[in-house]
C-alpha positions as CSV (number, residue, x, y, z in Angstrom):
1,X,-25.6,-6.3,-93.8
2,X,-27.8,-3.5,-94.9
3,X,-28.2,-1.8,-91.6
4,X,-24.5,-2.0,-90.7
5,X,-22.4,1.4,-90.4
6,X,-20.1,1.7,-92.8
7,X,-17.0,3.0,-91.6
8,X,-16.0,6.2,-93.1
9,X,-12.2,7.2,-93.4
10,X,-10.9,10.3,-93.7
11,X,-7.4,11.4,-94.2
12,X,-6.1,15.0,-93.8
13,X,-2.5,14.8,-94.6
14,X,-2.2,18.6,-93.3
15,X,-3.0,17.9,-89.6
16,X,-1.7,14.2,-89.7
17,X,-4.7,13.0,-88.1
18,X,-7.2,10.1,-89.6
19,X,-11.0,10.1,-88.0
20,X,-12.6,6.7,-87.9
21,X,-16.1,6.8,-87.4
22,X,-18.5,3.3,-86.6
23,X,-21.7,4.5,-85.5
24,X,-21.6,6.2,-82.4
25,X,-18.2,5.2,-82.0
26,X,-15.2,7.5,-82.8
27,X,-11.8,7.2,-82.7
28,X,-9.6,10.0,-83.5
29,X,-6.0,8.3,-84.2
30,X,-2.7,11.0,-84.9
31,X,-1.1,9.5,-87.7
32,X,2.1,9.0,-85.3
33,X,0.6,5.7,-83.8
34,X,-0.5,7.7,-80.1
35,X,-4.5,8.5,-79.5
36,X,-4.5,11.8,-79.1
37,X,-7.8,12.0,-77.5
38,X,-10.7,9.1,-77.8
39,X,-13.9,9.2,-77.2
40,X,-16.3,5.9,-77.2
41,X,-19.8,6.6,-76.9
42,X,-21.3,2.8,-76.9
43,X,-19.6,-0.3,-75.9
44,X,-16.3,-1.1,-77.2
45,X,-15.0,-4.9,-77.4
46,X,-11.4,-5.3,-77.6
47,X,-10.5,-9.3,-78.5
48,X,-6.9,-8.9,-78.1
49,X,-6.7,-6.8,-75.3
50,X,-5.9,-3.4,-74.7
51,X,-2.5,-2.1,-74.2
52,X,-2.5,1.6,-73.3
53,X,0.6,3.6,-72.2
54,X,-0.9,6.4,-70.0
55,X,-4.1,6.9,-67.5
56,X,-6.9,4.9,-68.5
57,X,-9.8,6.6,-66.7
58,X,-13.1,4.7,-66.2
59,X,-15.9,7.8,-64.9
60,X,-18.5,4.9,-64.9
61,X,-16.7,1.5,-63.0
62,X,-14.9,-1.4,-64.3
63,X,-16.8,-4.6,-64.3
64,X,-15.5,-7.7,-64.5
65,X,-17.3,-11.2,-64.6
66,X,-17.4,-13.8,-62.1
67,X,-13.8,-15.8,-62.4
68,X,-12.0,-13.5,-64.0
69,X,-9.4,-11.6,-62.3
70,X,-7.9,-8.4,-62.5
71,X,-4.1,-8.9,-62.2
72,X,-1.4,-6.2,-61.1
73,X,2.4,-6.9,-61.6
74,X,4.9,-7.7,-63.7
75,X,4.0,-11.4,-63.5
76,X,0.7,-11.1,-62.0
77,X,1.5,-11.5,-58.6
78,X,-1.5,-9.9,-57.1
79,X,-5.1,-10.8,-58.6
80,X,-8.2,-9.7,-57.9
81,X,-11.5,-12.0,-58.5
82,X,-15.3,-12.9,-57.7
83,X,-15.7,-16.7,-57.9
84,X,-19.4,-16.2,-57.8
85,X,-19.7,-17.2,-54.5
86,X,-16.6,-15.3,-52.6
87,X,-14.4,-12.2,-53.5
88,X,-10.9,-13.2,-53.2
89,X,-7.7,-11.1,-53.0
90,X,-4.5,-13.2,-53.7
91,X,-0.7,-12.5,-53.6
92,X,0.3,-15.7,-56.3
93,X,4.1,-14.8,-55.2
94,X,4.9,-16.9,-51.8
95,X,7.9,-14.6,-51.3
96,X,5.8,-11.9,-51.2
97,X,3.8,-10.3,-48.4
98,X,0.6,-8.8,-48.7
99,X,0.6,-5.6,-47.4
100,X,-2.7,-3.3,-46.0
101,X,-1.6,0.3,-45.2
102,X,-3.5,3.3,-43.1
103,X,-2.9,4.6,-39.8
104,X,-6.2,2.6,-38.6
105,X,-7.8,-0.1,-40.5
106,X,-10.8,-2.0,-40.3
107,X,-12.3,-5.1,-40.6
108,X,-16.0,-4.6,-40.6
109,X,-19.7,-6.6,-41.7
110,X,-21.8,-5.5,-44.7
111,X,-24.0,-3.9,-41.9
112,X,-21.1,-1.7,-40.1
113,X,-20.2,-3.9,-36.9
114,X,-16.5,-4.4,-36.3
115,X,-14.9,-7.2,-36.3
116,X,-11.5,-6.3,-35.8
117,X,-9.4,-2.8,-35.6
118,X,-6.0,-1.9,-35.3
119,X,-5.0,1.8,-34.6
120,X,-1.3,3.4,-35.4
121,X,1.0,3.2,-32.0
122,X,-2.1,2.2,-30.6
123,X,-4.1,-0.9,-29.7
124,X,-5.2,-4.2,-31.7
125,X,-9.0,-4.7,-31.1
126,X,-10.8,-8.3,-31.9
127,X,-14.7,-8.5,-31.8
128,X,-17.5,-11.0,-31.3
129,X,-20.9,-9.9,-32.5
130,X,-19.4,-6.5,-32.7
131,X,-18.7,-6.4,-29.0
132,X,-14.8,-6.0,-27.6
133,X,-13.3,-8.8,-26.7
134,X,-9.2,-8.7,-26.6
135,X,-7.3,-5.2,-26.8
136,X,-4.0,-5.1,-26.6
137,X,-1.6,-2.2,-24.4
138,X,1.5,-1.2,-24.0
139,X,1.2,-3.1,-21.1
140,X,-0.1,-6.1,-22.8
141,X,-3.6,-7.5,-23.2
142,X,-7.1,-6.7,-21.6
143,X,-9.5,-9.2,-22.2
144,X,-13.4,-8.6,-21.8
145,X,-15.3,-11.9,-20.5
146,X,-13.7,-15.5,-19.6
147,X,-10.6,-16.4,-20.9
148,X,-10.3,-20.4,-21.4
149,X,-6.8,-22.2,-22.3
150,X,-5.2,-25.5,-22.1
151,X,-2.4,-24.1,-19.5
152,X,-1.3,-21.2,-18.2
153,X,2.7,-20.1,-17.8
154,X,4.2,-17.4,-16.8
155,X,7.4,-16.4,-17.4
156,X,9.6,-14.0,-15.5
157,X,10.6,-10.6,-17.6
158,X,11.6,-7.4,-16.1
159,X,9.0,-7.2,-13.7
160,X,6.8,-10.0,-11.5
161,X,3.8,-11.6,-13.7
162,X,0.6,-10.8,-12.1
163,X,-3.3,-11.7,-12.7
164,X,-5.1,-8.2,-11.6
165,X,-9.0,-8.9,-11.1
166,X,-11.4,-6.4,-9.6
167,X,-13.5,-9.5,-8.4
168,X,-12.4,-13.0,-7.7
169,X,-9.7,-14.9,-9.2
170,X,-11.5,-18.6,-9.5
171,X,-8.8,-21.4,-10.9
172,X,-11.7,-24.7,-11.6
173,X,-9.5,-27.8,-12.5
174,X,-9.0,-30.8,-10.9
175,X,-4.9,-30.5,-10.4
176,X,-4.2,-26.7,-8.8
177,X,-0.3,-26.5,-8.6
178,X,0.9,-23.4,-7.5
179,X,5.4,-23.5,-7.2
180,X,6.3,-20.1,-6.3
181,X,5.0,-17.7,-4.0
182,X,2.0,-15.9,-4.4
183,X,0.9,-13.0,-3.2
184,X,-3.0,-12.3,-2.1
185,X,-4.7,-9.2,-1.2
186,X,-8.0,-10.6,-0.3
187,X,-9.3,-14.6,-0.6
188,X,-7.5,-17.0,-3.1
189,X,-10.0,-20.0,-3.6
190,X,-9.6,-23.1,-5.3
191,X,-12.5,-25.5,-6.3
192,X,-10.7,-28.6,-7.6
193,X,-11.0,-32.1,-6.7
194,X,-7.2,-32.8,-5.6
195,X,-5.8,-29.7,-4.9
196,X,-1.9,-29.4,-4.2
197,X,-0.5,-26.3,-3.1
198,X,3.4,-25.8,-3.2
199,X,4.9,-22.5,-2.2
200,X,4.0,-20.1,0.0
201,X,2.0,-17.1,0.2
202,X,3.4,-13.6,0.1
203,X,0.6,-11.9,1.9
204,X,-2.3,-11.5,4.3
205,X,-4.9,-13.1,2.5
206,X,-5.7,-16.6,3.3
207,X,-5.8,-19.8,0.8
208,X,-9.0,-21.8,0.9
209,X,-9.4,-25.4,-0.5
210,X,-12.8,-26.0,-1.4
């Protein structure tokens, strides 16, 4: 125990204030139980936790080891944690929401590329290998490339539900049933195996079974 710093203490009854000194540690402690100003030079260890009323202000960073979590809330309702594999953010409350607020956030790679975007009184953007794929409108979606799905309905709103292509439309199934009318500007193919039409069309185009 030779080489250990031995604390010193030294009270000054006229300013109230005691000076503990360990090394290059120093703690400067008003006799009223508040720090009035601290300054740790070194690493501090604090077994049994520290409980601060005020700013704590870390100029360096806050580390924390893998599995244990930073937690914010009365009861810890949000926590914050590496599992050495995955960073996690949790919301422990299931009658809470967790919230993410900015006029346009981001959802990006390590490297930059986007995988999603949402923009204030704007559109929702999704991404595959940083390329756009769905955005939505005030209109409703526009969707970059094929679109595949199990069945397609559309329901009647204030307007007439329309499928807009700048090329062809191709429907590829083997059951085509069309029950209402349908309007064509140009050719309406079908390439299906039993193809059933009922309805009429609304235009000049023709309707082609393949």
């Amino acid at each position: 125990f030779q080489d250990c710093p031995v604390p010193e203490v030294v009270n000054v009854s006229s300013l109230d204030t005691t000076v503990v000194s360990f090394g290059t540690t120093v703690v400067n402690d008003l006799g009223s139980g508040g720090f009035s100003s601290t300054d740790f030079v070194g690493v501090v260890t604090a077994r049994a936790g520290i409980d601060a009323v005020g700013v704590i202000t870390a100029r360096a960073g806050i580390s924390v080891p893998d599995l244990q979590k930073i937690l914010l809330g009365n009861n810890n309702d949000l926590e914050i944690l590496h599992n050495g594999t995955s960073s996690i953010i949790g919301n422990t409350d299931s009658a809470g929401d967790l919230v993410l607020r900015a006029n346009n956030t981001y959802i990006r790679k390590l490297n930059g590329e986007t995988y999603a975007a949402f923009h204030a009184d704007g559109a929702a953007e999704l991404y595959y290998d940083d390329l756009k794929k769905i955005e939505t409108t005030d209109a409703g979606i526009n969707v970059t490339g094929i679109v595949t799905a199990n069945q397609f309905v559309a329901t009647p709103g204030a307007g007439t539900p329309s499928i807009t292509s700048p090329n062809n439309i191709n429907l590829n199934a083997n059951t085509v049933a069309i029950s209402t009318n349908v309007s064509v500007g140009g050719a309406f193919n079908f390439a299906t195996n039993n193809p059933t039409i009922l309805g009429t069309t609304g235009g000049s185009g023709d309707i082609k079974m393949i």
